[in-house]
ZAMARGU-4260 file (C-alpha; in steps of 0.2 Angstrom, whole numbers, plus 5000, padded with zeros to 4 digits):
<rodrens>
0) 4874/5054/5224 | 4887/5042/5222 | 4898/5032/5235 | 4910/5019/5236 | 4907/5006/5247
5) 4917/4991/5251 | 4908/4975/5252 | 4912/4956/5254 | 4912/4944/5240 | 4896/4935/5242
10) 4887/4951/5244 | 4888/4955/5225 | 4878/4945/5212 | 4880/4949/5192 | 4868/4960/5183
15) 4855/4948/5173 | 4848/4960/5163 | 4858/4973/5165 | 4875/4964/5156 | 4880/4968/5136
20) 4893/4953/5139 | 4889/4934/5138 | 4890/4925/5153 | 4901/4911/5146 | 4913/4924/5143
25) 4932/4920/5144 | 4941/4929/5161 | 4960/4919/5162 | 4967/4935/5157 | 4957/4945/5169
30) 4961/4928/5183 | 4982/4933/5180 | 4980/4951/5182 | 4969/4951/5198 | 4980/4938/5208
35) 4994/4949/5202 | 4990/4969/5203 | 4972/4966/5213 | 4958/4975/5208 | 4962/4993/5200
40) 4946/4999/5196 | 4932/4997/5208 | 4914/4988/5204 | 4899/4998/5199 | 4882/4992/5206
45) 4867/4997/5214 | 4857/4990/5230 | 4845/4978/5226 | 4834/4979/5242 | 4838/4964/5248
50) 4856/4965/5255 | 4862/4961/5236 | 4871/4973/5226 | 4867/4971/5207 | 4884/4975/5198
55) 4882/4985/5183 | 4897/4989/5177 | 4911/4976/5179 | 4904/4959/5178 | 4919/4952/5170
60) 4930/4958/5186 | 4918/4950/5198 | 4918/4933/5189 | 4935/4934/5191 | 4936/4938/5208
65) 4923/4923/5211 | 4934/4910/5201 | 4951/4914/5211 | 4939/4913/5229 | 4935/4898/5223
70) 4949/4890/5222 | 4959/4900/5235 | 4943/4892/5248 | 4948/4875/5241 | 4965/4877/5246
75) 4961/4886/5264 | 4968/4902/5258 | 4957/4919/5258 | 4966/4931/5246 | 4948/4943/5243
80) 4938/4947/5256 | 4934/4966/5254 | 4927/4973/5237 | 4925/4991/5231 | 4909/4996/5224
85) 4903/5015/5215 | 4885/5013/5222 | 4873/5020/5209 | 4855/5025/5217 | 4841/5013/5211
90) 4837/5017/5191 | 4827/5011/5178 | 4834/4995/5170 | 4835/5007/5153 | 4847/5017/5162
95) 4858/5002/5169 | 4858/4994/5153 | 4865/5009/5144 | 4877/5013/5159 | 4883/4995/5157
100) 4886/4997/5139 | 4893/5015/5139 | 4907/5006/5150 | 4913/4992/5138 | 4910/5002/5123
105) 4923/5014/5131 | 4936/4999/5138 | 4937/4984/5130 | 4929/4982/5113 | 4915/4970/5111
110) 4913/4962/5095 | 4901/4971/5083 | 4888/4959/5085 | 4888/4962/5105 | 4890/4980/5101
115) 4874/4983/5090 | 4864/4968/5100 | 4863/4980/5115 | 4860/4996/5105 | 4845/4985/5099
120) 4842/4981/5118 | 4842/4997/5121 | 4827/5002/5110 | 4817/4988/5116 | 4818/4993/5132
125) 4811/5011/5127 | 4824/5022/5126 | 4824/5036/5110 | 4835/5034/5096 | 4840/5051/5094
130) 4843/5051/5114 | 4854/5037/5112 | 4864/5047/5100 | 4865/5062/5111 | 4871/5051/5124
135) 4887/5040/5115 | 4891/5057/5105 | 4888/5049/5088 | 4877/5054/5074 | 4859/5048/5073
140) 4864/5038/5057 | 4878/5027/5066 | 4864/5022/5078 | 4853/5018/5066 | 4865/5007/5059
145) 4870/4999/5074 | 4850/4995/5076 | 4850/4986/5059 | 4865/4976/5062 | 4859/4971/5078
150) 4842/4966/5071 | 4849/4953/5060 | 4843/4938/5057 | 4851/4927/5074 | 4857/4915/5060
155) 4868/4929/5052 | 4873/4935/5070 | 4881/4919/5074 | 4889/4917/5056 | 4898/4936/5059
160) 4902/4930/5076 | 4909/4915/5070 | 4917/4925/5057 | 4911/4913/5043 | 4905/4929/5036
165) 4914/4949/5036 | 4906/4966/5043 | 4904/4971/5024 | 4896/4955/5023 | 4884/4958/5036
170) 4880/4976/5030 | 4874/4969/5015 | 4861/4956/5024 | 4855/4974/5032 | 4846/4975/5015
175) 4834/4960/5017 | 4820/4956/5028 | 4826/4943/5042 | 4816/4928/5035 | 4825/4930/5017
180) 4843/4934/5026 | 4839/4916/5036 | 4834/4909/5019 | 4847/4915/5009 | 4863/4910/5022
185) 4853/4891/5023 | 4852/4889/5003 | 4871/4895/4998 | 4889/4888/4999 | 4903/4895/5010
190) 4915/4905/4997 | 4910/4919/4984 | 4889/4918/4987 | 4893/4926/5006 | 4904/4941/4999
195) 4897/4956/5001 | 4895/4959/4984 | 4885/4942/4978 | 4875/4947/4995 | 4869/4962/4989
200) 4866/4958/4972 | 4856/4942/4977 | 4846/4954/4986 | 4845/4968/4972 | 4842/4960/4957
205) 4828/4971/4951 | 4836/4986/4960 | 4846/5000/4951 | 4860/5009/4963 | 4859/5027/4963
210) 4875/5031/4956 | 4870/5021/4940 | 4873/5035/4924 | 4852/5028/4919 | 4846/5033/4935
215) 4857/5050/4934 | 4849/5053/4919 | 4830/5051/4924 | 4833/5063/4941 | 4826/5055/4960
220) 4809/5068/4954 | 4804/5060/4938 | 4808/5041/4945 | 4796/5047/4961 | 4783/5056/4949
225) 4782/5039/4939 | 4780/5029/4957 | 4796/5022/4959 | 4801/5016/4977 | 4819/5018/4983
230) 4828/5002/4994 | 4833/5010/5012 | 4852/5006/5013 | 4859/5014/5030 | 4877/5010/5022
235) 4877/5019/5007 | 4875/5041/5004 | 4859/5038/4993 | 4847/5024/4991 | 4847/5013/4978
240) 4829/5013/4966 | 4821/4999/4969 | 4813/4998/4953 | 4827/4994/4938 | 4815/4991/4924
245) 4804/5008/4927 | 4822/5017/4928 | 4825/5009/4909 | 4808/5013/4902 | 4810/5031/4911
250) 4826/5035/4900 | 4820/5028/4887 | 4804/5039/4886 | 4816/5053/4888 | 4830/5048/4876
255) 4813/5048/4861 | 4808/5064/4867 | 4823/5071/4865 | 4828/5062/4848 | 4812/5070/4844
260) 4815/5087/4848 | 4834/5089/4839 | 4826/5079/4825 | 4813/5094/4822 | 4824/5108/4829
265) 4840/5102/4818 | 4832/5095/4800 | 4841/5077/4801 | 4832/5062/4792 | 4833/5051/4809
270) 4840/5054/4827 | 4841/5036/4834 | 4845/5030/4852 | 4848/5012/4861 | 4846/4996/4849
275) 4843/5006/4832 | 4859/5015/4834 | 4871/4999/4837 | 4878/4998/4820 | 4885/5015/4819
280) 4903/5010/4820 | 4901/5002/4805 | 4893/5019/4794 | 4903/5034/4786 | 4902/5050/4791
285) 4902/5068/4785 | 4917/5080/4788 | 4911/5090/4802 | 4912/5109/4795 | 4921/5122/4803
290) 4908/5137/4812 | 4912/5155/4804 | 4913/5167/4817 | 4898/5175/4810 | 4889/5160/4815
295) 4894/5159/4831 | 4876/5159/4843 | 4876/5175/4854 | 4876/5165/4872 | 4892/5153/4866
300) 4899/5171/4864 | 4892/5177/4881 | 4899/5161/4890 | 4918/5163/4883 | 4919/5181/4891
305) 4912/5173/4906 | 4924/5163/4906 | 4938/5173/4904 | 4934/5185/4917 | 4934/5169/4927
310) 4951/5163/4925 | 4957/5181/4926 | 4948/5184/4943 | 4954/5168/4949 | 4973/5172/4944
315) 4969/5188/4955 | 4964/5178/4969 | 4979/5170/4969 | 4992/5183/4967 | 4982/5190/4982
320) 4984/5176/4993 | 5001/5171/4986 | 5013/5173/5002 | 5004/5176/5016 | 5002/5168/5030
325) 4989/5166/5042 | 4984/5157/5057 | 4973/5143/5052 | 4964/5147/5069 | 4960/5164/5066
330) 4959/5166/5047 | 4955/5185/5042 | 4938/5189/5033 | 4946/5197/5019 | 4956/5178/5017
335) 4939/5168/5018 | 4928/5178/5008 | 4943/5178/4993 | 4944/5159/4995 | 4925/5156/4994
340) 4925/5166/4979 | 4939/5155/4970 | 4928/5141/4979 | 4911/5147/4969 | 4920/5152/4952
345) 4930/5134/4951 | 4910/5125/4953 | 4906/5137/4940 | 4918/5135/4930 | 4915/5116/4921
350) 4898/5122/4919 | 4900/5133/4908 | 4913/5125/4897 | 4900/5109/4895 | 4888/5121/4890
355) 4901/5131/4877 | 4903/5114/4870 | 4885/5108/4867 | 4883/5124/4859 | 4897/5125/4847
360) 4894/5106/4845 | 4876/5109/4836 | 4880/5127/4829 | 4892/5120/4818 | 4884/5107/4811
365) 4868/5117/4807 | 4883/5125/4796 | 4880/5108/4786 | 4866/5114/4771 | 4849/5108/4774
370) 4847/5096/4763 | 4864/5086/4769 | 4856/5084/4785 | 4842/5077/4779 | 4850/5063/4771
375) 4860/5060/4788 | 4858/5054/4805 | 4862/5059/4822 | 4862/5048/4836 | 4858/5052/4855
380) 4864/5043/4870 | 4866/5043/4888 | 4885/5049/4894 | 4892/5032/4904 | 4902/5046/4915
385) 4890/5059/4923 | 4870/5052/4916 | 4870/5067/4904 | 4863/5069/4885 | 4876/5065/4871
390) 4872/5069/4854 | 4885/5063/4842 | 4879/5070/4822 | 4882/5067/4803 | 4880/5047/4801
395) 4879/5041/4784 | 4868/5026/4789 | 4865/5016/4772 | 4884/5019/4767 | 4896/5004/4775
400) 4914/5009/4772 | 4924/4999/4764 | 4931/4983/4778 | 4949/4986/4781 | 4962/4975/4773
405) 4968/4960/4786 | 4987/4966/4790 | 4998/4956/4785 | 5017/4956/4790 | 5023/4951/4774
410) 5015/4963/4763 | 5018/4960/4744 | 5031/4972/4737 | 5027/4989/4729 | 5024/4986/4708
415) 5041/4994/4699 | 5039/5001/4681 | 5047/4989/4667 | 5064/4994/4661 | 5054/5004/4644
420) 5050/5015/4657 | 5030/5010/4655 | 5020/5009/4674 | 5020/4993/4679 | 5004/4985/4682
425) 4993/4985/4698 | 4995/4969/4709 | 4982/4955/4710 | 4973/4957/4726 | 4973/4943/4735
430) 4961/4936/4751 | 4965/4937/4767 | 4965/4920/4771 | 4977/4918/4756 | 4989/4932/4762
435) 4989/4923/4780 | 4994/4906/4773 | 5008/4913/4763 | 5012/4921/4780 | 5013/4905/4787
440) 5024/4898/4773 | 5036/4911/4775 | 5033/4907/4796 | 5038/4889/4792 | 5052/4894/4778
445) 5061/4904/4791 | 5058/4893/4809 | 5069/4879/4798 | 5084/4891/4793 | 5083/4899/4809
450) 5086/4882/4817 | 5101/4880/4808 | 5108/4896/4814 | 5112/4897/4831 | 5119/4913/4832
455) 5105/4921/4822 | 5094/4913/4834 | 5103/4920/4849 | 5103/4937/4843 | 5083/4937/4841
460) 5082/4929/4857 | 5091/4944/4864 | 5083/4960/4852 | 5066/4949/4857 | 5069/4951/4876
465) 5074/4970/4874 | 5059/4978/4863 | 5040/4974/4857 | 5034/4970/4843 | 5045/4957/4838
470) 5039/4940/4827 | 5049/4931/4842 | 5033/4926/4851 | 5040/4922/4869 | 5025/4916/4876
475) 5020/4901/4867 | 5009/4913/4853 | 5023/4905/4840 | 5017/4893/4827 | 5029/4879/4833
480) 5038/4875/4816 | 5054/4871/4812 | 5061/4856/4818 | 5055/4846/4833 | 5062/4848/4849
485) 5067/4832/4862 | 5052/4836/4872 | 5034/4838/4868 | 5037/4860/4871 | 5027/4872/4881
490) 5010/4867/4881 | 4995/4862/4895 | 4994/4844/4891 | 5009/4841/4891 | 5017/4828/4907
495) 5036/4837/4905 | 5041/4843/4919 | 5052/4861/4919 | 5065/4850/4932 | 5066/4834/4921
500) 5071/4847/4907 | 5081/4857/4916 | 5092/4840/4922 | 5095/4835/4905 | 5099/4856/4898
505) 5113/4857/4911 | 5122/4841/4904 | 5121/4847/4889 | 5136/4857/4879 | 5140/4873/4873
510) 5137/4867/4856 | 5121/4859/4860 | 5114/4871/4870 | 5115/4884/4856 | 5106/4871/4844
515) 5093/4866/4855 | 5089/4887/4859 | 5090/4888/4839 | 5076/4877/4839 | 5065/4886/4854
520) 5066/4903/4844 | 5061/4895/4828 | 5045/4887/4837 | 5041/4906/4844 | 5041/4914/4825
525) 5025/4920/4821 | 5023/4932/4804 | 5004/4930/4803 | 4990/4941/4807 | 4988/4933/4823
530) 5001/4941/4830 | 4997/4958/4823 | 4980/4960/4828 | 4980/4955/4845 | 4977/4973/4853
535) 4993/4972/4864 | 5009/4983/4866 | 5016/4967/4858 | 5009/4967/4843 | 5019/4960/4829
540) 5025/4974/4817 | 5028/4972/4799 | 5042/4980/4798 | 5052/4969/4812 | 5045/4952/4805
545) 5055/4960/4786 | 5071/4963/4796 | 5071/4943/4803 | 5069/4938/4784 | 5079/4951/4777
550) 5093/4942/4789 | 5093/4926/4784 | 5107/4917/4774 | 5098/4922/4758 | 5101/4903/4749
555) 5095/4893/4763 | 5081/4905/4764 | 5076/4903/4747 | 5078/4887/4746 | 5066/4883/4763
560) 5052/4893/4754 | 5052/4883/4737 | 5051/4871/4748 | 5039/4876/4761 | 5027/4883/4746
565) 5012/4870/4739 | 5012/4878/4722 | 4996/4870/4716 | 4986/4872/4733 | 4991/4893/4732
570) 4986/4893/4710 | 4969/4881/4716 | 4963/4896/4728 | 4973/4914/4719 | 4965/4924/4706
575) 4967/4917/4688 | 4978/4932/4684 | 4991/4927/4697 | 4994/4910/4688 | 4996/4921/4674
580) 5007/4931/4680 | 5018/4913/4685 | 5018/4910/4669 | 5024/4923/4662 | 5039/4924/4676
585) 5043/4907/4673 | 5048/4911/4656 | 5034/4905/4646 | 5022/4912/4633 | 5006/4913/4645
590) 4994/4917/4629 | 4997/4897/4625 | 4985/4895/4639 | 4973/4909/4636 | 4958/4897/4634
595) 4958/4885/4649 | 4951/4884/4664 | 4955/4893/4679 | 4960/4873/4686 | 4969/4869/4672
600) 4978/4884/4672 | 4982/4883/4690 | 4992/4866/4686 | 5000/4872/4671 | 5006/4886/4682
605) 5009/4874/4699 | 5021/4865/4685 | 5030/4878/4680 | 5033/4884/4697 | 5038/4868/4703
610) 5053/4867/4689 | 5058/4886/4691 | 5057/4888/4712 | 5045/4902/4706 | 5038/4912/4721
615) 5025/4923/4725 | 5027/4942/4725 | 5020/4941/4741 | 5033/4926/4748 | 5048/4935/4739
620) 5047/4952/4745 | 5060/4964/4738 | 5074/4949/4742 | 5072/4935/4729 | 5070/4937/4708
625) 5054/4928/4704 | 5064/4911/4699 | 5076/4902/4703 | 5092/4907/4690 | 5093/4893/4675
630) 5106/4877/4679 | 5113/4869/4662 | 5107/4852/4657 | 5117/4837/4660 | 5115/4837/4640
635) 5122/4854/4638 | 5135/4851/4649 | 5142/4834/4637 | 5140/4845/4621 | 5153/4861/4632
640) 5163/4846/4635 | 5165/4841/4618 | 5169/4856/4613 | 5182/4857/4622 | 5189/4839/4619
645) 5204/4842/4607 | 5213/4854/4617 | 5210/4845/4634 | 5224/4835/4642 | 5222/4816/4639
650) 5212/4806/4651 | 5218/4793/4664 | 5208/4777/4656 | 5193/4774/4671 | 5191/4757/4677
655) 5175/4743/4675 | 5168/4749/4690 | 5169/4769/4686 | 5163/4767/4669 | 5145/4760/4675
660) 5145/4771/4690 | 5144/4786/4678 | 5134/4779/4664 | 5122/4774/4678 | 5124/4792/4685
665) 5119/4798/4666 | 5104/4787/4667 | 5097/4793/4684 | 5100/4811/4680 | 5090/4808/4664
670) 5078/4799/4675 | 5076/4810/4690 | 5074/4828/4679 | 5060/4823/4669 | 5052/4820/4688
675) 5041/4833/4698 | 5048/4838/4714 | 5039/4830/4725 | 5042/4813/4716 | 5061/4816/4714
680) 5056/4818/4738 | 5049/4803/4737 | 5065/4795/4730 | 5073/4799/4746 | 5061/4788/4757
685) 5060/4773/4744 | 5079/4774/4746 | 5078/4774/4766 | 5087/4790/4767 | 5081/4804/4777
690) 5074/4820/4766 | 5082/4835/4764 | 5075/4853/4768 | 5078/4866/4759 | 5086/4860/4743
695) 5080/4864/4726 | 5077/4847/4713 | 5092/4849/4704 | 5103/4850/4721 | 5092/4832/4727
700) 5096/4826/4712 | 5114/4827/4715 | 5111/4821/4732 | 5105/4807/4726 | 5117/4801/4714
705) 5132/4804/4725 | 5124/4786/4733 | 5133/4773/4726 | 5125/4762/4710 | 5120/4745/4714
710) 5129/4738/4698 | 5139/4722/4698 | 5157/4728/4695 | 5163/4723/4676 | 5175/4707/4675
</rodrens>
């Protein structure tokens, strides 16, 4: 029997043992509420035989109730002098303890750490786990939990308590012994060594969890047969194996076994597994042949009527049920018995089409005659998904296939037959390294003429922002060609600072603006096999990188590749027959230079290139002719003159001064056409003038002649 009792102040004393809850507890909340409501809820305790009352539930209230007499004596005022106490018979301290803990579980949660400390308690102080259980309601693994967590290593406690470690986090010490959870918090940093994750796996290392598609694969019988252990993790639906390694060599030994068996039941020359068959990628293989009916084995035919009847039963099931209605309360037999039945025929279901499958799978290659499949190789493995047995047939493994060409963006165009009507011949195949460097030529051609045309620019900008696939690389992946920009550009070195720009862009005019983007989109152009193969939704595509050339003003376009192309370092790496070709494109007879070397050739053909503005097929696309179209000599041009020198209108007599600036003009022209190109370049800087992009030899030459002669004018 129970009674409440009213007793003074200093006849209670706090339960010593008895108490889930530190002493040192914080109470001002508890302090507030009890001067201003007074006790709600009376004390629970029980007579301790010597006019105490031990409180077992409510220690926190009586603290309380002792700090406010306390200071209410100091100040002469008496505000508590009765208190209402449940008084509990005398009981085992077992019992007091677990009636103390049923109270605060059931109030005010305790941290987890005081929570599962006084499940622990209550073990050691003999009480049954599963009674424990029975008592709190919960299942008989929460307790068991609770006991693990409150076992920790006191070091751990205090880190969770502290909260320099998460519940998770805690769990995952569960799986060590209380010296190595100790050793472990001692030895590693605060951060991402006290996840749960790098926890577990600290303690683990040799482990395999159950869930692993290996450990699938061996089955819990043959892992236990072999001796294999298992890790007890209350916190996880199956153990993990503790043993990793014997896991490995278990599916290993039944990965052989199996290769074995399909190898002798099937005919093929090898079934590989594991290390041998990494290389499969790389072999051919033989068109799977299509199964006759006739063929077809008896149980596949056996499990397709099965699993018709299935789907025809189950489409019964649901007409059936379809619109009614039931009370979920009081559902009627005839409603559960239909469900369980569409319950038990959907589990069946996927089971029988794996099956259907495996069984078409090796009937229609034993379709494959006998002495094709023992020339081939079949290859088993272990399903990543669901641990089961994957055989995947007809290898080829001594036959490679051919490597895939590199992609290119700028694909050489399609040979057209000669105006006889004969079938033109087939294109020199060039290296891929050689195909990426023309790509960047034509990347460089293009980022200069686009810099010059700011409304071109603009409008890749845009069709760049709206699509994929674009040779606009907005992300920094462009080659940064073109002219140089007033800041060092986008990269992770670089000190410029986005608001040091963005003062100086703002300033800036409509005009300039339009320049300076110009420039920013020709830096992001990218035609080369970088930006193709780089397995994103972005990948550059051929056909969009054809459309930016194709747009260019054609003569500036031209005229940046001549000048963009190194002739003789393309003809020192390119088949002989493509400086052939040149050769021949460039107007000359090629069979003059039938017998020299593949080096000499080159020049002769670097030369030639370098006089005509030839391009490469590959560079010229189907835009450009092959050369550059024939300018008449300054020689020529005298002779056309004079042809024409008896009908012409008399002309005005030229002073000193203009008679020397053209025979001078005459002499330099003679001078400079005799020159290479890059030596008529070079006659820019000796000058001190800056030298032009884009412009063939003949138009630098007349660049360089509109500069005035440094002749003495005549007397």
């Amino acid at each position: 029997m129970t009674e409440v009792i009213a007793y003074r102040l200093n006849e209670l004393v706090a339960g010593e043992s008895v108490n889930v809850r530190p002493r040192d507890e914080d109470v001002a909340e508890l302090v507030a509420s009890i001067r201003a409501h007074g006790l709600l809820q009376p004390l629970v305790g029980r007579d301790r035989g010597d006019g105490k009352v031990e409180i077992v539930d409510g220690n926190r209230r009586l603290k309380a109730m002792q700090l406010i007499d306390a200071v209410d004596d100091a100040a002469d005022v008496s505000t508590i002098e009765w208190v209402h106490v449940v008084l509990r018979p005398a009981e085992a301290e077992a019992d007091a303890f677990e009636i103390s803990l049923a109270a605060n579980v059931l109030r005010k949660p305790l941290h987890p750490v005081r929570e599962f400390e006084a499940f622990a308690d209550l073990i050691d102080k003999g009480k049954d786990k599963q009674a424990i259980a029975d008592h709190f309601g919960i299942p008989l693994r929460a307790v068991e939990q609770r006991l693990a967590l409150g076992r920790l290593h006191e070091d751990v406690r205090a880190a969770w308590l502290e909260g320099r470690i998460t519940g998770e986090a805690a769990r995952a010490f569960t799986l060590a012994a209380p010296a190595d959870q100790a050793a472990y918090l001692a030895k590693v940093q605060p951060g991402w060594q006290l996840n749960a994750r790098s926890i577990r796996e600290a303690f683990t290392a040799d482990t395999m969890e159950a869930s692993n598609y290996k450990a699938r694969f061996v089955g819990r019988e043959a892992y236990l047969a072999a001796g294999g252990a298992f890790i007890l993790d209350l916190f996880t639906d199956e153990p993990d194996y503790a043993d990793g390694a014997l896991v490995q060599r278990l599916a290993n030994e039944k990965l052989a076994a199996e290769a074995q068996r399909i190898r002798e039941a099937e005919g093929w020359a090898e079934v590989l597994f594991g290390e041998a068959a990494n290389q499969s990628y790389l072999w051919d293989r033989i068109t799977k042949p299509t199964l006759p009916d006739a063929e077809k084995p008896a149980r596949a035919i056996e499990i397709e009527q099965r699993l018709q009847a299935i789907a025809a039963r189950r489409q019964e099931i649901e007409d059936a049920l379809d619109g009614l209605e039931w009370d979920e309360d009081a559902e009627p037999p005839e409603v559960t018995a239909q469900l369980r039945e569409d319950d038990d025929l959907a589990a069946e279901q996927p089971l029988l089409e794996r099956e259907l499958k495996l069984l078409t799978e090796q009937a229609t290659w034993m379709v494959l005659p006998e002495s094709k499949r023992a020339k081939a190789v079949a290859i088993v493995k272990i399903d990543n998904y669901d641990g089961t047995l994957s055989v995947v047939r007809g290898f080829l493994k001594d036959q490679k296939p051919k490597p895939a060409p590199k992609p290119t963006a700028i694909p050489a165009p399609a040979p057209k037959p000669s105006a006889d009507g004969e079938e033109a011949p087939e294109p020199t195949r060039l290296s891929a390294a050689l195909m990426d460097e023309l790509a960047l030529t034509a990347t460089r051609a293009a980022a200069h003429v686009v810099a010059a045309e700011p409304r071109l620019a603009l409008a890749l900008f845009v069709a760049t922002a709206a699509t994929l696939g674009s040779p606009v690389r907005f992300k920094s992946e462009g080659r940064s060609e073109g002219p140089g920009l007033p800041w060092n550009g986008r990269d992770y070195n670089s000190k410029t600072r986005f608001v040091d720009v963005l003062k100086s862009t703002v300033l800036l005019s409509i005009d300039e603006l339009q320049h300076h983007a110009a420039k920013c989109v020709a830096h992001m152009l990218d035609f080369t096999s970088k930006a193709i193969v780089n397995h994103s939704m972005d990948a550059l595509k051929p056909e969009a990188a054809q459309a930016v050339r194709a747009a260019l003003p054609l003569v500036d376009h031209r005229a940046a590749l001549v000048q963009a192309f190194d002739a003789a370092d393309y003809f020192s790496k390119a088949p002989k027959q493509e400086a052939i070709t040149a050769i021949a494109e460039c107007g000359d007879d090629p069979g003059k230079y039938a017998k020299l070397k593949k080096a000499d050739l080159g020049a002769t053909a670097a030369r030639l290139a370098n006089a005509r503005g030839w391009l490469p097929a590959t560079l010229r696309g189907e835009i450009f002719d092959a050369v550059l179209p024939e300018e008449p000599e300054a020689e020529d041009q005298g002779e056309q003159a004079g042809e024409h020198e008896g009908s012409a209108e008399p002309e005005t007599a030229e002073s000193a001064a203009e008679a020397a600036q053209r025979i001078w003009q005459d002499q330099e022209r003679a001078r400079l056409g005799v020159m290479k190109t890059p030596d008529v370049r070079a006659e820019f800087t000796a000058r001190g003038i800056k030298v032009p992009f884009g412009k063939s030899k003949n138009q630098m030459i007349e660049m360089l002649l509109a500069q005035p002669a440094e002749t003495e004018e005549a007397a």
